[in-house]
Every structure is written in C-alpha cells, then in structure tokens.
C-alpha positions as a Markdown table, in Angstrom:
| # | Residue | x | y | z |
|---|---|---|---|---|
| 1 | Unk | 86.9 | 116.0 | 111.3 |
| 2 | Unk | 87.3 | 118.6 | 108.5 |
| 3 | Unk | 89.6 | 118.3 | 105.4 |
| 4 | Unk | 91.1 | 121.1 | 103.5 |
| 5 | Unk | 92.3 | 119.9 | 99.9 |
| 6 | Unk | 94.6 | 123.2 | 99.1 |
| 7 | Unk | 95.8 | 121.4 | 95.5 |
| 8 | Unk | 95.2 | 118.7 | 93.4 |
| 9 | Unk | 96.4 | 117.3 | 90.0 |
| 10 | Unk | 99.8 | 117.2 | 88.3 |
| 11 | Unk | 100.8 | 120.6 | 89.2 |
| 12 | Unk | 100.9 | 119.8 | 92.9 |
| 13 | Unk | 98.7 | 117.7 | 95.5 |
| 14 | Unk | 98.5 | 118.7 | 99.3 |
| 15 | Unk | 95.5 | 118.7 | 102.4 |
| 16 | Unk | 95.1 | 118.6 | 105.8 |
| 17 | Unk | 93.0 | 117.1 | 108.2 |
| 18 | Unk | 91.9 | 118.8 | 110.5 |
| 19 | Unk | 90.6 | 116.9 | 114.1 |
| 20 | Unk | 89.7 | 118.5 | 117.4 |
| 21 | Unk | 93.1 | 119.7 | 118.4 |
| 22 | Unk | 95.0 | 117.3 | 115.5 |
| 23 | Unk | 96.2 | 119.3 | 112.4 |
| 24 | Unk | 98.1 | 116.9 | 110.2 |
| 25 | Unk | 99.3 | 117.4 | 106.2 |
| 26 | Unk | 98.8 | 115.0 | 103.6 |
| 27 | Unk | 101.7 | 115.6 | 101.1 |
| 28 | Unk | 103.1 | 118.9 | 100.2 |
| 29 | Unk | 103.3 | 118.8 | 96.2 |
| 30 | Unk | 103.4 | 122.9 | 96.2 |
| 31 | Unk | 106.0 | 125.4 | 97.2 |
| 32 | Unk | 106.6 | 126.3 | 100.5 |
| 33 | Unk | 105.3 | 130.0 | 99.9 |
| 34 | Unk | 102.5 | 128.7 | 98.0 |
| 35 | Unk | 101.8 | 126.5 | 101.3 |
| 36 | Unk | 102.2 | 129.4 | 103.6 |
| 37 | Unk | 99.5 | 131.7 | 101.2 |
| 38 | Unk | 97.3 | 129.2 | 101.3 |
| 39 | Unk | 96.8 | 128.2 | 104.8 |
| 40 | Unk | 97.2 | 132.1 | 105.6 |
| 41 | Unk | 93.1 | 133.0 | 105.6 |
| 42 | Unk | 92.7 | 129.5 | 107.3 |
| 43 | Unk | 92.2 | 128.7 | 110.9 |
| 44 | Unk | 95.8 | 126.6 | 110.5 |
| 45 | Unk | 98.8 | 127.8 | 112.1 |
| 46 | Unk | 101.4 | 126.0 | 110.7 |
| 47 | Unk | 103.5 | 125.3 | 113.6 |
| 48 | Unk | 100.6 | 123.4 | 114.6 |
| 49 | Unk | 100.7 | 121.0 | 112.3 |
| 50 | Unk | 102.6 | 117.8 | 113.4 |
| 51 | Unk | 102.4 | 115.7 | 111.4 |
| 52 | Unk | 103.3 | 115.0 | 107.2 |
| 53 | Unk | 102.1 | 111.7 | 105.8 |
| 54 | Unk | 103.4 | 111.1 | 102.1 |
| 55 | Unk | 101.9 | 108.8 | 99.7 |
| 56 | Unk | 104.8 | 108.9 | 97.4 |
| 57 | Unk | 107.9 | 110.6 | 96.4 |
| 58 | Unk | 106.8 | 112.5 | 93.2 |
| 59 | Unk | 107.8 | 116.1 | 92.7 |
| 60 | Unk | 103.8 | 117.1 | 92.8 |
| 61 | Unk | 103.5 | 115.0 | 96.3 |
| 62 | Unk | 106.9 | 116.6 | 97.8 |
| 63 | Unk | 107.8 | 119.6 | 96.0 |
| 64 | Unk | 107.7 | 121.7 | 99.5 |
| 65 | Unk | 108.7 | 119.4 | 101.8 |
| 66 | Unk | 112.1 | 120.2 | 101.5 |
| 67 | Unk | 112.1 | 124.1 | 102.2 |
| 68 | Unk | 109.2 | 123.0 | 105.0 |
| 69 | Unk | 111.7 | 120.9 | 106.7 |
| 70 | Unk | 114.2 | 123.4 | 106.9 |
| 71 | Unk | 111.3 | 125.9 | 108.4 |
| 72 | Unk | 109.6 | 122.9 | 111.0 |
| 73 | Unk | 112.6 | 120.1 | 111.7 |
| 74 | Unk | 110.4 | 118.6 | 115.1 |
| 75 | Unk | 107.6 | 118.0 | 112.2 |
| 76 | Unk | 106.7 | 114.5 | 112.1 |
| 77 | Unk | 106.9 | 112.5 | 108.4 |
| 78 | Unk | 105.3 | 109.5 | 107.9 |
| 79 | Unk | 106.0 | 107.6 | 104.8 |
| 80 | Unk | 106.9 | 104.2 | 103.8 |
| 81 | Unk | 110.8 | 102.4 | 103.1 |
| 82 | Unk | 110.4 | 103.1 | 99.4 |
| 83 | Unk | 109.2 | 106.7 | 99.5 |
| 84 | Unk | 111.7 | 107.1 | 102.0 |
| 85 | Unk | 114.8 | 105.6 | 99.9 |
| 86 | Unk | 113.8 | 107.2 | 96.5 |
| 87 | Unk | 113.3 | 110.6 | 98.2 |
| 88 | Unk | 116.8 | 112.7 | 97.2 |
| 89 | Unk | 119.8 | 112.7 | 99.3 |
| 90 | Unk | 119.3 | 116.1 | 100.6 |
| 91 | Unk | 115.9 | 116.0 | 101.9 |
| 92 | Unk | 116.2 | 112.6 | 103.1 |
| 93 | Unk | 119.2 | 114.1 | 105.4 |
| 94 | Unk | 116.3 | 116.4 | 106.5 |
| 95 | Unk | 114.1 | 114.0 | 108.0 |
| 96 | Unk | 115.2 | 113.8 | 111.6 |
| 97 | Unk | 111.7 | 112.4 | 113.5 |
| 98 | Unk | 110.4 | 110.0 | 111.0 |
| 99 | Unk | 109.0 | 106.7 | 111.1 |
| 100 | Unk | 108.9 | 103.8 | 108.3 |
| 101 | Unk | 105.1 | 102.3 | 107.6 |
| 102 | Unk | 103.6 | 99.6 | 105.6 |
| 103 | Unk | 100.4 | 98.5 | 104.0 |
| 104 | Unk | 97.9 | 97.3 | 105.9 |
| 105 | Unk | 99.5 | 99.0 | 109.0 |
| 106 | Unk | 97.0 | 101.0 | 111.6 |
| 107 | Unk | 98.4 | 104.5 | 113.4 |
| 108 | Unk | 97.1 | 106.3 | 116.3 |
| 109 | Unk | 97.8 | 109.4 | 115.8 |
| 110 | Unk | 96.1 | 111.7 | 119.1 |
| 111 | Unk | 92.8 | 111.5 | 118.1 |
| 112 | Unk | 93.1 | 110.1 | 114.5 |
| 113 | Unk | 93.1 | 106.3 | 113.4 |
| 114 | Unk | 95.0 | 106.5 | 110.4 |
| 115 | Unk | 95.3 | 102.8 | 108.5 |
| 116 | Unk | 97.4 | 102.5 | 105.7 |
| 117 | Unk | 97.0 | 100.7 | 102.7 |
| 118 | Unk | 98.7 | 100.4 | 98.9 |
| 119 | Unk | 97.8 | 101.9 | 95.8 |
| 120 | Unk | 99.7 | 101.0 | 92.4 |
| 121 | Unk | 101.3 | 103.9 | 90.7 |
| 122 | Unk | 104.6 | 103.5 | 89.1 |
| 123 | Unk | 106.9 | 105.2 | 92.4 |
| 124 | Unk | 108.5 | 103.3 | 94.5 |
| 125 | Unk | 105.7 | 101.7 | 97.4 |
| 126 | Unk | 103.2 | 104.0 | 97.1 |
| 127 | Unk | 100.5 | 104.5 | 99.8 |
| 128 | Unk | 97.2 | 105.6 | 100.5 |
| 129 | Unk | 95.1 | 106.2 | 103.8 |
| 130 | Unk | 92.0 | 105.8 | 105.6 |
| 131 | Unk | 91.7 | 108.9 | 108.2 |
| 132 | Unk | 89.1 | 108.0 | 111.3 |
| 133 | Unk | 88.1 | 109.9 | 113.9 |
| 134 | Unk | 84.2 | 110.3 | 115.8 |
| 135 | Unk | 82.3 | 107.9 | 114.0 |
| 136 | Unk | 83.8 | 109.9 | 110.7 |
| 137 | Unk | 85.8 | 108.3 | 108.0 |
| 138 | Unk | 87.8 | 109.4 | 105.0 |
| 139 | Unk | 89.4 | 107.9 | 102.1 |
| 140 | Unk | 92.1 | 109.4 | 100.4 |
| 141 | Unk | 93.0 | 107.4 | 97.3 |
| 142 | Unk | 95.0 | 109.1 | 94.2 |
| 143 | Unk | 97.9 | 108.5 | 91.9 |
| 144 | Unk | 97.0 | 104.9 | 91.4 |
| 145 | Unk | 96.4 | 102.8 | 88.4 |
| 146 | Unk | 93.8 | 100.4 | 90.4 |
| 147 | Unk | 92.9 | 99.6 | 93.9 |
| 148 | Unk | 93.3 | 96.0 | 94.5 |
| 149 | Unk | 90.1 | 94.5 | 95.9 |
| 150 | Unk | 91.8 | 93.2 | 99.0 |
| 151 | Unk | 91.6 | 96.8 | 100.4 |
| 152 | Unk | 87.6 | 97.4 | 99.7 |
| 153 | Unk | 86.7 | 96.3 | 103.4 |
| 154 | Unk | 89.0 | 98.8 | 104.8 |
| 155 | Unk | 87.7 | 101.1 | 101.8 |
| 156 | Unk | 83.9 | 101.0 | 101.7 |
| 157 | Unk | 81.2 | 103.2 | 103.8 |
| 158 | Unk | 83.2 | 106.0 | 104.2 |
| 159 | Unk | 81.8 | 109.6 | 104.6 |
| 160 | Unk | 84.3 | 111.6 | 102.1 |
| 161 | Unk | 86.4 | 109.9 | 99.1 |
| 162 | Unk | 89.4 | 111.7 | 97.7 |
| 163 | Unk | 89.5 | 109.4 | 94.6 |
| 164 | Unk | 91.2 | 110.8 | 91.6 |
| 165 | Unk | 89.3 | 110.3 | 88.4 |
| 166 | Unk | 92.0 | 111.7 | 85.9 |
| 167 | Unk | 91.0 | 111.4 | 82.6 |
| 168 | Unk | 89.0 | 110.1 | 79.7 |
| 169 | Unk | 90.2 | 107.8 | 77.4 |
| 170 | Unk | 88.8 | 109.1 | 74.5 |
| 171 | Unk | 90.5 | 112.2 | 75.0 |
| 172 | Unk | 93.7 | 111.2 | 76.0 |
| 173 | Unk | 94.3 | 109.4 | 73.2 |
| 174 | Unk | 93.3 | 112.3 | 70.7 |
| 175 | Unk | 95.3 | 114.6 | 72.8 |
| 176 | Unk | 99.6 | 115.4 | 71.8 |
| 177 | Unk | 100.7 | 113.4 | 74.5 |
| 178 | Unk | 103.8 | 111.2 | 73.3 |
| 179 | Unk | 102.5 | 107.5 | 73.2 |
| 180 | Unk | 104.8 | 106.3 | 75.5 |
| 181 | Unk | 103.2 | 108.8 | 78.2 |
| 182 | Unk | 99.5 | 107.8 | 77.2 |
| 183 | Unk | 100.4 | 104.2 | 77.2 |
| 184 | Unk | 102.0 | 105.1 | 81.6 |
| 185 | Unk | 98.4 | 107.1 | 82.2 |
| 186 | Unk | 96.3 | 104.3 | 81.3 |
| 187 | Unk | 98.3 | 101.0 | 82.6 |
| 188 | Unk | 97.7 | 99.9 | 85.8 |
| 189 | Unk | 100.8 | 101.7 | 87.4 |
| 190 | Unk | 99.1 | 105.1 | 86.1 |
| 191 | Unk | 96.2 | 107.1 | 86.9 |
| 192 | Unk | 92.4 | 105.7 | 87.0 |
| 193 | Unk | 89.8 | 106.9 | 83.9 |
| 194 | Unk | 86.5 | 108.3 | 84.9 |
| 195 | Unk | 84.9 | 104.5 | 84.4 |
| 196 | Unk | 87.4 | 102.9 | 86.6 |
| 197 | Unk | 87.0 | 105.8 | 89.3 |
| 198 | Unk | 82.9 | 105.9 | 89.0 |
| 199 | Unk | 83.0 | 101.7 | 89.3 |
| 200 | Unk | 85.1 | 101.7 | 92.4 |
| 201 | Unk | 82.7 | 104.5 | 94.1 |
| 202 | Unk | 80.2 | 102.2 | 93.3 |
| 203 | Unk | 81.6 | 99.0 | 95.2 |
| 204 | Unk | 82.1 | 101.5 | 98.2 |
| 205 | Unk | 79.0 | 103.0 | 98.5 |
| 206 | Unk | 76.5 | 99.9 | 98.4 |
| 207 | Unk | 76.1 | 100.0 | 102.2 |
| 208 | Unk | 75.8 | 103.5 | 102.4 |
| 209 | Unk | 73.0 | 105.8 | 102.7 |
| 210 | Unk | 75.0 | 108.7 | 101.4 |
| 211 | Unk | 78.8 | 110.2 | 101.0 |
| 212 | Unk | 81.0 | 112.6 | 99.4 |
| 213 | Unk | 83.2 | 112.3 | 96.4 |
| 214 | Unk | 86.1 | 114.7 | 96.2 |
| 215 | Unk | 86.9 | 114.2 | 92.4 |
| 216 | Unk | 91.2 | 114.6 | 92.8 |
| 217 | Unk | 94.2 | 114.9 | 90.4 |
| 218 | Unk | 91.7 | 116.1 | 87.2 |
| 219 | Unk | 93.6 | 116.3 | 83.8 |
| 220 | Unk | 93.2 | 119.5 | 82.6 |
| 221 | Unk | 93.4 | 119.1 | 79.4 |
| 222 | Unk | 92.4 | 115.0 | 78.9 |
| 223 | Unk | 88.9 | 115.0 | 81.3 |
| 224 | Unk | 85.9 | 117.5 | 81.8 |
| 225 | Unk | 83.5 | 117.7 | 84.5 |
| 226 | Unk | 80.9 | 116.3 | 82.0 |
| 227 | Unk | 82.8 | 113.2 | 81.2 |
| 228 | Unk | 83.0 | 112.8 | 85.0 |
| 229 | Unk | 79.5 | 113.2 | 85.2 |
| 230 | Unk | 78.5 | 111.0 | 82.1 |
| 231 | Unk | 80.7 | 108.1 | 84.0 |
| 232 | Unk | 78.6 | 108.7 | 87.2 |
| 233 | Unk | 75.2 | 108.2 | 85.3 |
| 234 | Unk | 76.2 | 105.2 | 83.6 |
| 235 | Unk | 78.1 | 103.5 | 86.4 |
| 236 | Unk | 76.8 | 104.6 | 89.9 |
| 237 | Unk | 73.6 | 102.4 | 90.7 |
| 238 | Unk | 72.3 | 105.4 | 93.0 |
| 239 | Unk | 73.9 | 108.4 | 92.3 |
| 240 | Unk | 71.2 | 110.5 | 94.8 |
| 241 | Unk | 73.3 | 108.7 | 97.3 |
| 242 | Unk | 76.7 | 110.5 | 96.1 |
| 243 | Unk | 77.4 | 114.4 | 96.1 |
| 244 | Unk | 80.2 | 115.0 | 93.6 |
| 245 | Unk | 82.5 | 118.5 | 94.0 |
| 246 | Unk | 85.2 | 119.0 | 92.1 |
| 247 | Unk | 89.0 | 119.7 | 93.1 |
| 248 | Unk | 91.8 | 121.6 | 91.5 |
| 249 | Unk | 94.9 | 123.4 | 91.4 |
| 250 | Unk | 93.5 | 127.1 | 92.3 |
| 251 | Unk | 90.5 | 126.1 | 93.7 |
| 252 | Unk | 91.0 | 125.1 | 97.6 |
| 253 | Unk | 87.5 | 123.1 | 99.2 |
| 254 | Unk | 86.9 | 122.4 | 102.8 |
| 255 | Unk | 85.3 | 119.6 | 103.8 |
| 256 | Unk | 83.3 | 119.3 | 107.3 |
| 257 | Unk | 82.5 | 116.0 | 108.4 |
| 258 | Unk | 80.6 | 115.8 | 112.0 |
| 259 | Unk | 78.8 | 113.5 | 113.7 |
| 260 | Unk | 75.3 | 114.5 | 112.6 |
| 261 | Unk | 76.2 | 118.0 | 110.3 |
| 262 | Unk | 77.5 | 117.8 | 106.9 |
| 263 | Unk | 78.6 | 121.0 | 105.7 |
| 264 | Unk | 80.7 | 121.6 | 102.3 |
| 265 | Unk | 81.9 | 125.1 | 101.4 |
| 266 | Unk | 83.9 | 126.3 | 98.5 |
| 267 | Unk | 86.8 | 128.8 | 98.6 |
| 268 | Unk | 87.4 | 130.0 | 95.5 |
| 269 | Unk | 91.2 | 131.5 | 96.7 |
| 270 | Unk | 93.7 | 131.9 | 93.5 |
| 271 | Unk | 97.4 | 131.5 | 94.1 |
C-alpha cells in the first residue's frame, strides 16, 4: 500500500492510496488543475483512479470535486447522507455512481478494506477511515475536535496515522483570530491541539512495535514543528517507537507501506 498526501491544512486537503492495481482519492480540497499538476510526475493516471471517498463537505475537502466530476462522471464517490445533503445543488446533481455510508460501516473496495468511522468536526456527519490491505493498515483521521474512544479498537496498531495536530493553544490565543473563531478551533467540533493529537497517538501505539505519524492540517501561523515535537516528548511514553514527518500545503510525501519494507520519501514539488 502506498499513500500519497498531495495537500494538507486549511488551504486544501487531498491523497490517494495507492494498492496493487487500486488507485483511490481521499478528498479533493484543491483545484482541479492544481490536482492534475500534482499527480503529473506521479505514477497516477487519473483515469485510473476510481474511486473518491469524502470525509466532509468543506470547501478545503471538495474544492475540486466539482470541475473533477465534469472531467471523470463513471468516478465512484463515497461519502456519507450528511456530506452528501449539505454538498451544493450543483455538484450534488453531478454525482451520478455514488453510494451513501455510515459509521462503523466496512467496504471492500478490490483489494482494499476500507472501514469507516466518525470524527466530530462541526460539518454535517463527518467521517474518517481506516484503509487495509496485505497485513498493512492506515488511519486517516483529521478535521475533528476528538475521537470518541469507542473507535480506538478499530483505531490502534496501525502502520501510518494521518492525524492532524493543528495547533497550539498558547499560540492561538495570542494570535488575531476573532474569538469567536478561536473559541470553534478549540471546542470539540474543531480541530485537535498538539496535546490532544500526541495523547491519542499514545493510546494507539501501546501494542506496537513501531509506526508512522503523518502530522496533517498544521496551522501555519498558530503551531510549529517544535511545539509538535515538545508535545511528543511530554506525552508519547516511547517516542523511538514513532517516526514523525511533517505534511503541508506545497510539500507532497509518499508513503510506502509493505509487508516487510518501510520506505518514506519526501518530494519537495511546489505548486
């Protein structure tokens, strides 16, 4: 299985996942074009990609998916009733092979077991997913105020995490940010601090021997890479077990996860 995050944070959020002959996306929060530019050095033809799931209707999760339905109409969308009904008229009349899922529900999808679960953000029913295939697992989980801990079973022991650790308090209240948009980021229909996001790795990594945290949806101007790190330290019981990258709006990473290689390169590709 190999992941390929081509954007995170508020500007726009969109990967794929990659397995044997299975090429699926995970949101499209960027511009068609940008998309296209993108995948274009990549070993991704995009009318091989079959699938979209969606965690949630927010411009910087479905920015392109209008203009890449009226490009790929047979492309498959997965997304659940209330991403679906608070999606705008016109793309919604777009979506032609679609099909409605729920939390806790468990796709095959050719060669990938995809098992959806909920996050808490304030959209309407917002989803994350748990993407298996060959003794491989990964967790994508952003755009969520907390995970509830009914979902750590289905959660914990994975190979890769794509867990959003937005911001730090400290800073996001000195920043200019009206109070009524500070007051969203930190409830728990907002976005997860560095604590939260370093105590949750914790809990889900106990059992393992050693995984990958793809650090998602960074604030750029509320968080820096040493309050991630700083949160790690003091939280993570073993962090030798955890190797921590960093993701970003101009900055695309590729993930490899086989059965007995791990391999992590960095593409440093502007837009």
């Amino acid at each position: 299985m190999e992941v390929l995050i081509l954007a995170s944070g508020s500007k726009g959020n969109a990967l794929i996942i990659k397995a044997n002959n299975t090429k699926i996306l995970v949101d499209i929060g960027i511009t068609y074009p940008n998309f296209t530019k993108k995948i274009k050095n990549e070993d991704v033809n995009i009318n091989n990609i079959s699938a979209i799931f969606l965690t949630h209707e927010h411009s910087d999760h479905i920015k392109g998916l209008k203009r890449y339905l009226q490009n790929h109409p047979e492309v498959k969308v997965y997304l659940s009733k209330g991403t679906y009904e608070a999606i705008d008229l016109e793309t919604r009349n777009l979506l032609i092979n679609y099909e409605i899922i729920k939390s806790k529900d468990t796709i095959i999808y050719n060669e990938l077991e995809v098992i959806v679960y909920d996050l808490s953000h304030d959209a309407s029913e917002p989803v994350g997913y748990v993407f298996k295939y060959n003794n491989k697992k990964a967790v994508i989980a952003t755009d969520t105020g907390y995970i509830d801990e009914q979902n750590f079973e289905i959660l914990k022991n994975a190979n890769l995490y794509i867990l959003e650790a937005n911001h730090e308090p400290s800073l996001l209240m000195d920043s200019r940010r009206p109070y009524y948009l500070k007051q969203r980021i930190i409830g728990t229909k907002g976005h997860l601090s560095n604590d939260e996001a370093a105590w949750l790795i914790n809990e889900f990594i106990k059992e393992c021997d050693n995984s990958t945290w793809a650090v998602a949806h960074i604030s750029e101007d509320c968080n820096t890479e040493y309050h991630i790190e700083k949160s790690i330290v003091e939280i993570v019981e073993d962090p030798t077990k955890l190797e921590v990258l960093y993701t970003s709006q101009e900055t695309m990473r590729k993930i490899k996860l086989w059965l007995k290689l791990y391999q992590l390169e960095k593409l440093k590709i502007k837009n």
